[in-house]
C-alpha positions as CSV (number, residue, x, y, z in Angstrom):
1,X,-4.8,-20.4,-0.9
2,X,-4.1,-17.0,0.7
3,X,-3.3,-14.4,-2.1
4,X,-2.2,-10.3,-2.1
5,X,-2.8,-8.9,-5.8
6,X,-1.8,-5.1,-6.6
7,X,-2.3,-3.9,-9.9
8,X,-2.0,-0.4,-10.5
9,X,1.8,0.4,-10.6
10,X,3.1,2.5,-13.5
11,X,5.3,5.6,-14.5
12,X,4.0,9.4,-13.9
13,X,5.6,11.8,-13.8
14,X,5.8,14.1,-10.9
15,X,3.2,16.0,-9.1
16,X,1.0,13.3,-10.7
17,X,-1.4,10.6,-8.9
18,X,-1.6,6.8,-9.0
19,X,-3.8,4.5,-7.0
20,X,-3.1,1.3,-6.2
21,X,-5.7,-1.7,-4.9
22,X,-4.5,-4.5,-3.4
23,X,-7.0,-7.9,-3.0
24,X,-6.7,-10.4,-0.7
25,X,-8.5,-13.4,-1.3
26,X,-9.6,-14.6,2.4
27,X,-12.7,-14.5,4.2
28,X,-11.9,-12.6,7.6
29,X,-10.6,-10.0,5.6
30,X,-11.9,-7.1,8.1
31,X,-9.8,-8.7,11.1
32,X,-6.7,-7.9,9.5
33,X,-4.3,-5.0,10.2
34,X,-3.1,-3.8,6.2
35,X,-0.6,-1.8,5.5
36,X,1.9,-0.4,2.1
37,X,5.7,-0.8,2.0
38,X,7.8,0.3,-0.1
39,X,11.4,-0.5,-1.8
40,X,13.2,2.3,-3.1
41,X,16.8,1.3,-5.1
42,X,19.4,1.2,-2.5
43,X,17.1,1.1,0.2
44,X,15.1,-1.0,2.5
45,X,12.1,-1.6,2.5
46,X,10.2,0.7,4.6
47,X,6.6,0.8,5.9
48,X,4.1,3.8,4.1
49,X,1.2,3.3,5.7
50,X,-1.3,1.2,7.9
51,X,-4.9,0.9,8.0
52,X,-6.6,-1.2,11.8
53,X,-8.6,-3.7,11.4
54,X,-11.2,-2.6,13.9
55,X,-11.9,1.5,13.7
56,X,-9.9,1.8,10.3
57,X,-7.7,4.1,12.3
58,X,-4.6,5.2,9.6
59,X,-0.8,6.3,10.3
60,X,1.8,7.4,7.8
61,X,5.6,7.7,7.4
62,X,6.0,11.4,7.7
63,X,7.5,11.5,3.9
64,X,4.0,10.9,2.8
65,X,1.3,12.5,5.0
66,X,-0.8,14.7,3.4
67,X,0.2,13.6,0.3
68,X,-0.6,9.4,0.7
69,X,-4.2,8.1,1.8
70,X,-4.9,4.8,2.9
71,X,-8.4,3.0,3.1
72,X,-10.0,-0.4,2.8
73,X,-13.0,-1.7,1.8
74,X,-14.4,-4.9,3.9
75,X,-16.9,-5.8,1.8
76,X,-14.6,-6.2,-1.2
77,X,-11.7,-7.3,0.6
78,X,-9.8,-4.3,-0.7
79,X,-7.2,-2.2,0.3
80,X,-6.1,1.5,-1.7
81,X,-3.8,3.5,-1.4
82,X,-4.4,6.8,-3.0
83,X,-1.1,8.7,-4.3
84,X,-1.1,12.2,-5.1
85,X,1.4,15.1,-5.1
86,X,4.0,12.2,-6.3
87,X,7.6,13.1,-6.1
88,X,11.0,11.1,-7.8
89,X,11.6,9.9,-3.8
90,X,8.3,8.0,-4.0
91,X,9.8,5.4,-6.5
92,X,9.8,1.9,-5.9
93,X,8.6,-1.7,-5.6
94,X,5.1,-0.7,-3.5
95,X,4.1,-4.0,-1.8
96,X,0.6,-5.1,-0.1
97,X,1.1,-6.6,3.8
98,X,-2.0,-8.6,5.6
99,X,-1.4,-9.2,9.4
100,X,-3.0,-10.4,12.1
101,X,-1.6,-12.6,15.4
102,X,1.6,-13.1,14.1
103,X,1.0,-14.2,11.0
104,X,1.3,-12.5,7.7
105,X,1.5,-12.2,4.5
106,X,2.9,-10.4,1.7
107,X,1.6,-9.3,-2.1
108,X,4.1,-9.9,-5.2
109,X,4.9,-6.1,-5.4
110,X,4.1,-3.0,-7.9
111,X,6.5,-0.9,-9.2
112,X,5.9,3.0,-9.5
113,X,8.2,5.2,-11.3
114,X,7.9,8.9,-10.6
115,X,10.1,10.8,-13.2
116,X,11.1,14.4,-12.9
């Protein structure tokens, strides 16, 4: 069975840092595109940032660049994503996507709480 786990949600408070790691439990791990969304309250769910399967090329919504970095491990079958500088915008269910040829999949979701 196919599985996306992220732990490492929580509260901070801003200008603080969290990291979050998302596992996914399948053995071509490396051919997949991964990226971070995010759900804010009120809002859709919008894409953070993407990670290539082949070069590990990155790209970033422009309310997180320089801030937000993405990167994945192929041997662990790991993706992070590395928040600094966090802000009260940056709150939200953070959720874990895996695609490749059409398919994909989807992790249960993490909340982070940035507080003022």
């Amino acid at each position: 069975q196919v599985q996306l786990v992220e732990p490492g949600g929580g509260l901070v408070q801003a200008g603080g840092s969290l990291r979050l790691s998302c596992a996914f439990s399948v053995l071509t791990f490396s051919s997949y595109v991964m990226s971070w969304y995010r759900q804010s309250p009120g809002k859709e769910r919008e894409l953070v940032a993407t990670i290539t399967s082949a070069f590990g090329s990155t790209s970033y919504a422009d309310s997180v660049k320089g801030r937000f970095t993405v990167s994945r491990d192929n041997v662990k079958n790991t993706v992070t994503l590395q928040m600094n500088s966090l802000i009260p915008d940056d709150t939200g269910v953070y959720y874990c996507n895996a695609r490749r040829n059409g398919r994909q999949y989807w992790g249960q979701g993490t909340q982070v709480t940035v507080s003022a």
